[in-house]
N, C-alpha and C positions, 0 to 999 in steps of 0.2 A: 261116713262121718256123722250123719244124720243118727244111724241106730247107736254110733257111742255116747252120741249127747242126748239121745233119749235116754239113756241106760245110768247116764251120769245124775241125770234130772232127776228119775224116777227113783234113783237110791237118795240122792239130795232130800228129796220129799218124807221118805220113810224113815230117813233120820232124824229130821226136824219133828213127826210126827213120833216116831221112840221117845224122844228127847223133852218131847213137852208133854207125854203120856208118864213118864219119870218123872218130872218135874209136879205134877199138877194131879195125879190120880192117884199113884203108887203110894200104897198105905206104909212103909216102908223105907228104909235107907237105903238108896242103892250103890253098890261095891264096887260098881264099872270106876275104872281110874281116871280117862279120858272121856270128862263130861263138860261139852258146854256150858251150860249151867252155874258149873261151881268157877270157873271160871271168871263168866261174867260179873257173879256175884262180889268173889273175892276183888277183881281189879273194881268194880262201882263203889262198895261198901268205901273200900279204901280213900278212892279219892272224893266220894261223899261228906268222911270224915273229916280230911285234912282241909276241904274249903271251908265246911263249918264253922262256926261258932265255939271257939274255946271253952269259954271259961261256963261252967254248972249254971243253971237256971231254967227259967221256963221257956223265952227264947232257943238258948240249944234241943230243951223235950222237944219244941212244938217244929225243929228242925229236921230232926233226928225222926220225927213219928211220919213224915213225909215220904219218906225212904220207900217203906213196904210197898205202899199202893201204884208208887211213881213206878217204880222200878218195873214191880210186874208186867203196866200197862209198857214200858219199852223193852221188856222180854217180850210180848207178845209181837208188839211191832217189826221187831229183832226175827222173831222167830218166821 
């Protein structure tokens, strides 16, 4: 039992680290179908948006510019 949950751990590990080696270095689009990642992103964006702030202005910009830097730091968390 011991060596399947090491085996489980240590491929856990190396996906997490593919996955934010993709994410964060790769100069490049990558083609893999089943990405975390895009995932995350799609369901956050989304309900990012929808509690938002409606209506155009600066208020919504200075909403919306919040996004990026949040996000990443609870990808990493995440990750």
């Amino acid at each position: 039992m011991r060596v399947a949950a090491l085996v489980a751990g240590v491929a856990l590990v190396v996906l997490v680290l593919w996955e934010a080696f993709e994410t964060l270095v790769l100069p490049r689009r990558v083609s893999r179908r089943l990405r975390f990642t895009r995932g995350y992103y799609r369901l956050l964006w989304g309900t990012w948006t929808r509690i938002g702030p409606r209506k155009a202005g600066a208020w919504r910009e200075l909403y919306l510019s919040v996004f990026a830097p949040l996000s990443m730091l609870m990808l990493l968390g995440l990750w």
